[in-house]
Structures are given as structure tokens and as C-alpha cells.
C-alpha positions as CSV (number, residue, x, y, z in Angstrom):
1,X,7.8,15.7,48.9
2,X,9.2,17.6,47.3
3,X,12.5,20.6,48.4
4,X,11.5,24.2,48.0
5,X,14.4,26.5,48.0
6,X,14.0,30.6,47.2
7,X,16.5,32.9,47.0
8,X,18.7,33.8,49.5
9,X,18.0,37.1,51.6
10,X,20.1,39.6,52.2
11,X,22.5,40.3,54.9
12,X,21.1,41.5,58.0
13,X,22.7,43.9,60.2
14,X,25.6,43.2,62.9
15,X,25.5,41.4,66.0
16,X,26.5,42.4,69.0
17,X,30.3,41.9,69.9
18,X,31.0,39.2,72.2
19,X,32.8,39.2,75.7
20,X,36.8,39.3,75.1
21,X,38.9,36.0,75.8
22,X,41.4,35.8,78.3
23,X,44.9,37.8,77.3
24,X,47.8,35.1,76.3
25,X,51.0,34.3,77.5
26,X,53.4,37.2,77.3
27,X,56.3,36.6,74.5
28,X,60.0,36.4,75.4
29,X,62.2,39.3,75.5
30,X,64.1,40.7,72.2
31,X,67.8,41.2,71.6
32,X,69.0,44.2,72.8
33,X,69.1,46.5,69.7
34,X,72.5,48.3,68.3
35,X,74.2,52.1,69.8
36,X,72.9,54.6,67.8
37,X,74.9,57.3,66.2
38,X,76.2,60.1,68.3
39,X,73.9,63.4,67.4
40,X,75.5,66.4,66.1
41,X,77.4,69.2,68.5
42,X,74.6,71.6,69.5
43,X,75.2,75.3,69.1
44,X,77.3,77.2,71.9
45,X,74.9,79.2,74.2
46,X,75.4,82.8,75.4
47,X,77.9,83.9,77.8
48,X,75.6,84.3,81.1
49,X,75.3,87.3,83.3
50,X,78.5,88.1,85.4
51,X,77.9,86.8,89.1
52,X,78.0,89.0,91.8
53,X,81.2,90.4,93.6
54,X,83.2,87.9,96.4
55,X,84.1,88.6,99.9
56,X,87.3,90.0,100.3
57,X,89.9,87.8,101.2
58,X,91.9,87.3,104.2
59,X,94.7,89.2,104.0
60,X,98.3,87.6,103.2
61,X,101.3,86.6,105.1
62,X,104.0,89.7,105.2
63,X,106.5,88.5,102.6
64,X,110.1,88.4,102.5
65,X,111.7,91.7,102.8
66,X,114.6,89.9,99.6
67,X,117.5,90.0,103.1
68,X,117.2,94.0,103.3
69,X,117.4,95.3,106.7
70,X,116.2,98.7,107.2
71,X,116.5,101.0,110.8
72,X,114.9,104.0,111.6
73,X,115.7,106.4,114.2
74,X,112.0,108.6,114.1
75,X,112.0,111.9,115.0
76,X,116.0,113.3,115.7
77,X,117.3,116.3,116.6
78,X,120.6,117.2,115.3
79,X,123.7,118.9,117.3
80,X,124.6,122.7,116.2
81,X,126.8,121.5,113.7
82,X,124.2,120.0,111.4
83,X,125.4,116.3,112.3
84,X,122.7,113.3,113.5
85,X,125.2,110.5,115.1
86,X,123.3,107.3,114.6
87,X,124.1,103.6,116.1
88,X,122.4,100.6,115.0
89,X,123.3,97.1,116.7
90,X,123.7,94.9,113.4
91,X,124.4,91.3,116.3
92,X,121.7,89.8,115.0
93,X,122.2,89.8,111.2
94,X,123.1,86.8,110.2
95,X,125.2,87.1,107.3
96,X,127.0,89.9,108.3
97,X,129.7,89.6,105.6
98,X,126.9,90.2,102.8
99,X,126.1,93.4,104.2
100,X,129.5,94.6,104.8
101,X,129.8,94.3,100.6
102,X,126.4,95.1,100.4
103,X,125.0,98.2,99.5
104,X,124.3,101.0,102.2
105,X,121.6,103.5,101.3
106,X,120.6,106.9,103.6
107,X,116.8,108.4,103.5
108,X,116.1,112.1,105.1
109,X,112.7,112.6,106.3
110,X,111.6,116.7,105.8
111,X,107.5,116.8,106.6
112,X,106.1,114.5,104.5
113,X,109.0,113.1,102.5
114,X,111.6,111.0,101.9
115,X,114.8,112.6,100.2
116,X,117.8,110.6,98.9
117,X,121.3,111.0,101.3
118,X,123.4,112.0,99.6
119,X,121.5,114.8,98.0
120,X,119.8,118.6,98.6
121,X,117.2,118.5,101.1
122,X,114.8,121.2,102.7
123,X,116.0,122.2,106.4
124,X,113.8,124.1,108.8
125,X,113.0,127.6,108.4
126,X,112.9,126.8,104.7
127,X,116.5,126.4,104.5
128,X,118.0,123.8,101.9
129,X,120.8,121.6,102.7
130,X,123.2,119.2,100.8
131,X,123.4,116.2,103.4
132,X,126.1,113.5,103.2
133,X,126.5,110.7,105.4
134,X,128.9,108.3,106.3
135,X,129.3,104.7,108.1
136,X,131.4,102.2,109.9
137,X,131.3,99.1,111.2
138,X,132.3,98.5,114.9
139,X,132.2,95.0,115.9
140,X,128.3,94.5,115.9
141,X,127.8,97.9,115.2
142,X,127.2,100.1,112.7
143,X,128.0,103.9,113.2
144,X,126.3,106.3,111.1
145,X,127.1,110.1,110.6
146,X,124.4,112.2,109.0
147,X,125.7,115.6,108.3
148,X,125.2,118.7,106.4
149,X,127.5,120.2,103.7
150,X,126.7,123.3,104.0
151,X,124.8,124.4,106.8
152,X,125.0,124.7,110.4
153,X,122.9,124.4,113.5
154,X,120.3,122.7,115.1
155,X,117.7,120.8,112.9
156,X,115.0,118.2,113.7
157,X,114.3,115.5,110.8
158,X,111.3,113.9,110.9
159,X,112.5,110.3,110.4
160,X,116.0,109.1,109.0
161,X,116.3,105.2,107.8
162,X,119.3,103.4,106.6
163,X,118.9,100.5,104.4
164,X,121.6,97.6,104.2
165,X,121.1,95.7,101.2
166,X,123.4,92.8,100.9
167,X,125.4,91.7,97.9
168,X,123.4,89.0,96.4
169,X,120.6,91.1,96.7
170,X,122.0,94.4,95.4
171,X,120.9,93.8,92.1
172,X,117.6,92.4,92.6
173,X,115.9,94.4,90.0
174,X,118.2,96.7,87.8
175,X,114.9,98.8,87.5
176,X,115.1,100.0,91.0
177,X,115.5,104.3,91.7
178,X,117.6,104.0,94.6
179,X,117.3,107.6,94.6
180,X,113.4,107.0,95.8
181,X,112.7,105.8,99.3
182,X,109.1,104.3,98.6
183,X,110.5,102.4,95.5
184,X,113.0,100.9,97.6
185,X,110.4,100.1,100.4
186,X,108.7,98.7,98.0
187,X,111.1,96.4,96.4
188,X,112.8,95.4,99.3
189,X,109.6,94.8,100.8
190,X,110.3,96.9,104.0
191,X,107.6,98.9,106.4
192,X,107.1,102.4,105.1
């Protein structure tokens, strides 16, 4: 017999896909790969919004009054002849010797202000006055004479105050008006 053999068809169309095989065995792990390069500087932002205000804070120790002492007498009334006779107990200074070479300075308080001693200040019954003073030193005190120049009888300061500044501190600041009460407070760091 005889083999019969036509030409061959064409394709027909696609099958359907088949189930999926099982996964395989996962592969090892890599080398770890090299640092990258750093990346450039980014551009500075904007300054932000200013923050609210703090709390106050607590307030701060009373410093060092620098080895000035300062007294003050208050309110005084002086005798007819224009003199205020101070004494101030100077037993517990400690350096006492320092304040004898010190410097001794005298304020005159007339209402509301301070006025250097020596120097012209306004008396009651709008008077005006050149006061002078004047000091000792008697064992552990210190006498102090406030007196007028040029007038006489009885006035009533509002405060007087001496300050003793010792030696080594005399010349703490060559700024300093020692004609000017609050700029000595100040300095010194004494109670106004």
C-alpha cells in the first residue's frame, strides 16, 4: 500500500495554558553591595517664626555691695544751730583699717532727693544751704557732724546716709560721680 502524504495544514490556534509548577528553591544571599557617595548639601531653609515670650525668672541673689558700708539715720531733725550729730557703731566691720583709709562720702536728703555733702542744698522754707560735714573715729565708732555753713536753726532732713568705701575699693570704677547718690548706690550695690 501505498503512503499518502498532503500538505501540511496550518497552525491552529493556542491552547490553553497549563497549571503552574511548584516555585524552586530560593537562591543564596548576595554580597553586600559598596557605600554610596554622600549627596550634595541641601539648601538652608528659612529662619522660622520667633517662639513665644518665657516666664519671668526667679529673681537673683542680692549681690555683693564691692565692701561698701552705707548708714542711714531716716528722718532727723537738726539742733538750732543747723548741726545733725550722727553715731554709727562701725564693731562689726571687719577690716576696719581699710575704711579708716578709705573714702568717706555724705548724702543730704531734701524731699525727693539726694544732694552731695559737701555742697548747696535746699533747707525748709525754701531756704538754701551750703552743708559740710565732718568725722571721727572713736574706738568702734564713727562720729559724724552734719552742719550748715551758712544758716541757722532748726531743720528736718528727710534721710542723711554716709557711705564708707574702703581703700581697695575706692577706685572701683574711675567712671563713678561721687557727687550723685543713686550712682554710688548703684555701684556699690547698696539699698536705695
Amino acid at each position: 500500500m501505498g503512503s499518502c502524504k498532503g500538505k501540511q495544514g496550518e497552525i491552529g490556534p493556542q491552547g490553553v495554558a497549563g497549571v503552574a509548577g511548584a516555585a524552586g528553591p530560593a537562591g543564596s544571599k548576595g554580597d553586600k553591595g559598596d557605600k554610596g557617595d554622600a549627596g550634595a548639601t541641601g539648601t538652608t531653609g528659612e529662619t522660622g517664626a520667633t517662639g513665644e515670650k518665657g516666664d519671668k525668672g526667679d529673681k537673683g541673689d542680692k549681690g555683693d555691695s564691692a565692701g561698701a558700708l552705707q548708714f542711714s539715720v531716716g528722718q532727723i531733725e537738726s539742733d538750732g544751730d543747723l548741726r545733725f550729730n550722727l553715731s554709727f557703731d562701725l564693731s562689726s566691720v571687719p577690716n576696719r583699717a581699710a575704711v579708716e583709709k578709705g573714702m568717706v562720702l555724705c548724702y543730704y536728703k531734701s524731699a525727693d532727693f539726694w544732694f552731695p555733702v559737701p555742697g548747696v542744698v535746699p533747707l525748709n522754707h525754701g531756704r538754701l544751704g551750703t552743708m559740710l560735714f565732718a568725722y571721727r573715729l572713736e574706738d568702734t565708732q564713727m562720729k559724724v557732724v552734719v552742719y550748715s555753713l551758712d544758716m541757722r536753726g532748726k531743720e528736718v532732713a528727710t534721710d542723711i546716709r554716709v557711705v564708707l568705701v574702703p581703700a581697695q575699693n575706692a577706685r572701683l570704677n574711675a567712671t563713678i560721680d561721687y557727687k550723685n547718690y543713686l550712682e554710688v548706690a548703684k555701684a556699690y550695690n547698696l539699698p536705695i
